[in-house]
C-alpha positions in Angstrom: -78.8 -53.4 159.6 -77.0 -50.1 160.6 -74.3 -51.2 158.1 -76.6 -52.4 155.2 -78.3 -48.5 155.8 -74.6 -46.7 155.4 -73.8 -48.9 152.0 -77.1 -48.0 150.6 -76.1 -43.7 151.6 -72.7 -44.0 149.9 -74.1 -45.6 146.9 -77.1 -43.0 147.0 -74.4 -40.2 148.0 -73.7 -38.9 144.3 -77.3 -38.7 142.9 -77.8 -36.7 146.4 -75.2 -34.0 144.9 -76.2 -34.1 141.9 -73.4 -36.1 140.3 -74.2 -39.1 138.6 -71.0 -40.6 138.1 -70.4 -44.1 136.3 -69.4 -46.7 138.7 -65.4 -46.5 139.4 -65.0 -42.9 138.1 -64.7 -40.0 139.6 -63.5 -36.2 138.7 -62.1 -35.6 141.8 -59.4 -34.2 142.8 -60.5 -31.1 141.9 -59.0 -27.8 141.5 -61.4 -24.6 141.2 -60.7 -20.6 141.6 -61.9 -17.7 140.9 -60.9 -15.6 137.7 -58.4 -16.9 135.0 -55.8 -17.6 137.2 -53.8 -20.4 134.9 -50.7 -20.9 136.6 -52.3 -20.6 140.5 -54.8 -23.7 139.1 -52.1 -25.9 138.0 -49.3 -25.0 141.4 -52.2 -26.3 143.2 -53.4 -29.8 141.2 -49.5 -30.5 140.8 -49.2 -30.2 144.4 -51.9 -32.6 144.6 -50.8 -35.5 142.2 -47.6 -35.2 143.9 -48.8 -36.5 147.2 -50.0 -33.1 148.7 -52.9 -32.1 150.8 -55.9 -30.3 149.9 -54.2 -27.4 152.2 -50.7 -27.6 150.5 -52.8 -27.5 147.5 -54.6 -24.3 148.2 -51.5 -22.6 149.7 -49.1 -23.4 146.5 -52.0 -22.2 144.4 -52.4 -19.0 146.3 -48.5 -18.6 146.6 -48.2 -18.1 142.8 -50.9 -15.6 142.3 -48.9 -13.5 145.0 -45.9 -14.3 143.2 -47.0 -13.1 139.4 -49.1 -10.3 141.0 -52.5 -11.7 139.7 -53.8 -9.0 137.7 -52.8 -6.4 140.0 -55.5 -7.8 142.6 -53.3 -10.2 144.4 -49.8 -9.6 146.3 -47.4 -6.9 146.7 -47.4 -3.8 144.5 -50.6 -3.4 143.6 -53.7 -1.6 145.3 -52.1 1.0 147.4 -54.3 2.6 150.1 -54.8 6.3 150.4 -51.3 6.6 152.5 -49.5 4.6 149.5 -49.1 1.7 151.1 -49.6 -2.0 150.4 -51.2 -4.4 153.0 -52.5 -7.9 152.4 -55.3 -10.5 153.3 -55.4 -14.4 153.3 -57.1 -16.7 154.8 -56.8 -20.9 154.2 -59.8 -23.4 155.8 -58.8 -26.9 156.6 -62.3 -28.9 156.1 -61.2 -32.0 157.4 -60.5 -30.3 160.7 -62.6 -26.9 160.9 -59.5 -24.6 161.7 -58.8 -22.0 159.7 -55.3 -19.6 159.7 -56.1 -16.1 158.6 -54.3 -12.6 158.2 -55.4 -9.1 157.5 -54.1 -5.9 156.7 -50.5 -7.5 156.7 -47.8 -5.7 156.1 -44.5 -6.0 154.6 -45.1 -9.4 154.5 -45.5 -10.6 150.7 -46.1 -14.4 151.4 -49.8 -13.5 152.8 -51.1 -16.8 152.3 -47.9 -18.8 153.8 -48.4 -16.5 157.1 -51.9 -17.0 157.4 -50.7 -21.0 156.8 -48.6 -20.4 160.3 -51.7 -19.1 162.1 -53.5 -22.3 161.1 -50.5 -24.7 161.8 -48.6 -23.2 165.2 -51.1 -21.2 166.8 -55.0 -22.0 168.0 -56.0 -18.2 166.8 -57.9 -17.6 163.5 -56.8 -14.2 162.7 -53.6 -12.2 163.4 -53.7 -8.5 162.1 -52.0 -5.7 161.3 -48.3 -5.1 162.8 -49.0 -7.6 165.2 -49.7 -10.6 162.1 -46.0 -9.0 160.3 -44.2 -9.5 163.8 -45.7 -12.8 164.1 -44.5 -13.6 160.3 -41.5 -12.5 161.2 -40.7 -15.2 164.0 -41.8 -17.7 161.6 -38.6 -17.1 159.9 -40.7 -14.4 157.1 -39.1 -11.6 155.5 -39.5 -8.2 156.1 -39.6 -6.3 153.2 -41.4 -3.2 151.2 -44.2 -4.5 149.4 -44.7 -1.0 147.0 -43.1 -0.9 143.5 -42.8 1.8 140.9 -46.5 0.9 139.4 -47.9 1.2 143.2 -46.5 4.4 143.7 -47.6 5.8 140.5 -51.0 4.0 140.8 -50.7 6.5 144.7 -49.4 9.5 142.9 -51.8 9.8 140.4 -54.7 9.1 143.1 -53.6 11.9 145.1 -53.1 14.6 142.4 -56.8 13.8 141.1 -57.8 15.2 144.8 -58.4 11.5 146.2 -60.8 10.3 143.9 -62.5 7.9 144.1 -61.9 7.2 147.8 -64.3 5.3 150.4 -65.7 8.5 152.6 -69.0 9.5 153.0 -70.4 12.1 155.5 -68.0 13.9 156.2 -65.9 17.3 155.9 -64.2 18.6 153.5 -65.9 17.4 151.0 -64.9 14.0 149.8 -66.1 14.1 146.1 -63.9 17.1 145.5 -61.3 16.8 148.2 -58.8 14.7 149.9 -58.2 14.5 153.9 -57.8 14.4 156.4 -61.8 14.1 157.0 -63.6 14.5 160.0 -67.4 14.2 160.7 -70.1 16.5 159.0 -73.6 14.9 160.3 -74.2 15.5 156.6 -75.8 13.2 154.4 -75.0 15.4 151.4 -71.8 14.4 150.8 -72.4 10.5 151.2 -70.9 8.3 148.2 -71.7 4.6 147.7 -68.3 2.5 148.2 -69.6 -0.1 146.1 -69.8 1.9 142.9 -65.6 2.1 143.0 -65.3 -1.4 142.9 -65.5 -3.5 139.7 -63.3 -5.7 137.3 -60.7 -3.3 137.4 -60.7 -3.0 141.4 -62.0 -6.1 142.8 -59.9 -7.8 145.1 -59.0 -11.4 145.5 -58.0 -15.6 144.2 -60.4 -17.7 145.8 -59.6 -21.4 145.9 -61.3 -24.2 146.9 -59.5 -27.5 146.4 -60.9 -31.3 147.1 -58.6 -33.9 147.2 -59.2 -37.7 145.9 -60.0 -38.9 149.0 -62.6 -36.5 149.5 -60.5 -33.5 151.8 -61.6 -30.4 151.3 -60.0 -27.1 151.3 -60.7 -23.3 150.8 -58.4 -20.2 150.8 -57.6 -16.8 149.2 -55.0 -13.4 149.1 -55.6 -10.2 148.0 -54.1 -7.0 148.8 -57.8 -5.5 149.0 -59.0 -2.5 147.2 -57.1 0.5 145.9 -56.9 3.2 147.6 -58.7 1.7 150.5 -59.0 3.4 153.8 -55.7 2.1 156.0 -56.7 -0.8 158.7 -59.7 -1.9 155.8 -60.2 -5.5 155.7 -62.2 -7.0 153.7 -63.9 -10.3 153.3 -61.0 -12.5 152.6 -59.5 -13.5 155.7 -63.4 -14.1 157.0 -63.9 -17.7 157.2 -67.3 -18.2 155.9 -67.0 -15.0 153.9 -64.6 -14.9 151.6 -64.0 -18.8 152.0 -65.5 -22.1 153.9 -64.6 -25.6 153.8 -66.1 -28.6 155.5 -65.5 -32.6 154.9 -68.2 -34.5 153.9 -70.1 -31.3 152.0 -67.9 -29.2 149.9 -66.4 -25.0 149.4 -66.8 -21.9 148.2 -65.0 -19.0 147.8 -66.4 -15.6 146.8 -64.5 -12.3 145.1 -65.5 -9.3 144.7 -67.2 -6.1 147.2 -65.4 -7.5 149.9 -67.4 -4.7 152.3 -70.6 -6.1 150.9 -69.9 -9.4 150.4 -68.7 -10.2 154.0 -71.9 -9.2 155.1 -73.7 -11.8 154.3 -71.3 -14.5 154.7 -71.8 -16.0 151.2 -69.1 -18.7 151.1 -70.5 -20.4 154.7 -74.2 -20.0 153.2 -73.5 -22.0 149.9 -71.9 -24.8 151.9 -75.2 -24.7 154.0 -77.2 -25.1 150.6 -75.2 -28.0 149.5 -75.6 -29.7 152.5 -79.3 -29.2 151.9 -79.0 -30.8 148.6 -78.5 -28.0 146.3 -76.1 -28.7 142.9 -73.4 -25.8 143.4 -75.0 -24.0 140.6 -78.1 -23.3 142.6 -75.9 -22.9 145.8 -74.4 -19.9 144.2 -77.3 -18.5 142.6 -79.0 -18.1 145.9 -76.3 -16.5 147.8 -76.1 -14.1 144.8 -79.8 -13.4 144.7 -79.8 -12.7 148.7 -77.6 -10.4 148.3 -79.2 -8.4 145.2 -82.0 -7.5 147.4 -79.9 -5.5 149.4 -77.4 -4.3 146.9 -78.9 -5.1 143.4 -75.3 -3.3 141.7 -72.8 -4.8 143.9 -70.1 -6.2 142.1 -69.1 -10.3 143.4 -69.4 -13.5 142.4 -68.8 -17.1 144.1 -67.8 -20.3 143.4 -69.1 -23.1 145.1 -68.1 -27.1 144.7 -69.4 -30.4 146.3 -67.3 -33.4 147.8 -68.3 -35.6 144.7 -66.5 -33.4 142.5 -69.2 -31.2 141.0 -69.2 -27.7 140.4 -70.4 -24.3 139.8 -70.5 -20.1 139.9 -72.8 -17.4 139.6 -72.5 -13.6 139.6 -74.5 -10.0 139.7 -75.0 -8.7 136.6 -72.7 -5.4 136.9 -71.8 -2.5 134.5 -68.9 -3.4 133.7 -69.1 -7.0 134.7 -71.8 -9.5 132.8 -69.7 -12.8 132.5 -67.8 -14.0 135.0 -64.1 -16.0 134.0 -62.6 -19.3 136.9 -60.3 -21.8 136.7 -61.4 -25.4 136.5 -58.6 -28.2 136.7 -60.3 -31.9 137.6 -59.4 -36.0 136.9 -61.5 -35.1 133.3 -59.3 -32.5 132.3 -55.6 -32.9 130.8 -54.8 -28.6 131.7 -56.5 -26.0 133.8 -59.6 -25.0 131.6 -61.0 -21.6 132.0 -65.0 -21.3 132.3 -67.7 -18.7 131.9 -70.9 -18.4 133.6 -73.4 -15.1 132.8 -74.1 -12.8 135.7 -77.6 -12.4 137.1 
């Protein structure tokens, strides 16, 4: 009886998702990631068709976004902090398994994502930070190097002779609106500036991936190097498993970009996975971590993707000044090349 009950599940599984597939097909694998990130889509589905795992997917994916410098957002060179420097977040979930490798404000390091891979395959931490994470990288056989370039030291030099602005200070003395630091506390409310009103498609941080294999293995990562002219020792959601990623077997991923400060708040990548496992097509999965989070912040800038083991998909984002339509990667069994997809914000 027990097993007659399981084959009638499976056969019920993909009208339960919301995919009703014809018998024998599927679209799976599937590749999926946030913003128009061709050549990061198609590292990761050729690592796949090549006899990879859902977690060598996601790390080659990630690996060539840090490589090309992904509009600036991802890898070395680009968003310095206020002292000029570049540091870097990654994070990559194993589904299958629930353990996750994760680094933040890395340093020096430019292979975030293959560090935070180490983490997750020689070590039973989650997150290694800071100088600690680079000397860790470093006896993995990493190399040390300087992660600036001419464009991030401009980017810095500019920043500074504008007096600091925009920077991510509020309450305090001098004045941070007209001056740069160093700062110290004004019990002031005068002076207070909303961080999330600095970030937006031209200073949003991170590639999120989420990758399910044929079989069914699922995996979620991402890499940024975080938001320019950040405050130094800022991390954002990336690393956060649950926040700016979340994988589990047998359910699906999500990965979310944007206000890393806001969005790791609410843990947005976990809670669509908990929608889906509830029934919800990925679509609606993302359109209600969204909406949570607009009544809280109703101009944060973010979006999410979100996908479910049987292969289907979806995003949603907040409807932002400078942001209305949201651009991700798609690459499935369906598809002959990575296919870039627009959703409208909310």
């Amino acid at each position: 009886m027990a097993r007659k009950l399981s084959r009638s599940l499976l056969l019920l599984l993909p009208f339960l998702l919301g995919v009703p597939l014809a018998q024998g097909f599927s679209p799976l694998p599937l590749v999926l990631n946030t913003w128009p990130f061709k050549n990061a889509t198609d590292a990761a589905w050729r690592t796949l068709v090549s006899g990879g795992t859902a977690v060598d997917a996601v790390e080659n994916g990630c690996a060539v976004c840090e490589t090309e410098r992904c509009e600036g957002t991802v890898g070395f060179g680009g968003s310095p902090d206020e002292v000029g420097e570049t540091t870097l977040d990654a994070m990559i979930m194993d589904g299958a398994t629930m353990n996750v490798g994760a680094v933040g404000d890395l340093r020096r390091i430019k292979n975030a994502i293959g560090v935070a891979r180490r983490v997750l395959d020689h070590t039973t931490h989650t997150l290694l930070v800071g100088d600690s994470a680079t000397n860790f990288a470093e006896s993995m056989g990493f190399t040390v190097e300087d992660l600036s370039t001419t464009t991030s030291k401009s980017l810095h030099s500019e920043w500074a002779s504008k007096n600091c602005q925009p920077n991510f200070w509020r309450r305090v003395t001098p004045d941070p609106s007209k001056y740069c630091g160093p700062y110290k506390p004004s019990g002031s409310l005068e002076w207070a500036i909303s961080a999330h009103k600095q970030v937006d498609i031209h200073n949003h941080d991170t590639i999120g991936m989420v990758v399910i294999h044929k079989t069914g293995h699922v995996a979620a990562g991402t890499s940024t190097n975080g938001l320019k002219f950040k405050i130094p020792g800022r991390v954002g959601d990336s690393p956060i498993p649950g926040a700016g990623a979340y994988a589990e077997d047998m359910i699906g991923a999500a990965a979310a970009t944007g206000d890393g400060d806001i969005l790791m708040r609410f843990l947005p990548s976990y809670q669509a996975v908990e929608y889906m496992r509830r029934g919800d097509h990925p679509t609606t999965a993302c359109q209600k971590v969204i909406a949570k989070i607009q009544k809280y912040f109703p101009k944060f800038f973010g979006a999410i993707i979100c996908a479910n083991v049987m292969g289907s998909y979806g995003a949603a984002c907040n409807k932002h000044p400078t942001f209305t339509q949201f651009s991700f990667m798609v690459y499935n069994s369906l598809r002959i090349q990575p296919t870039e997809e627009k959703v409208d914000c909310i």
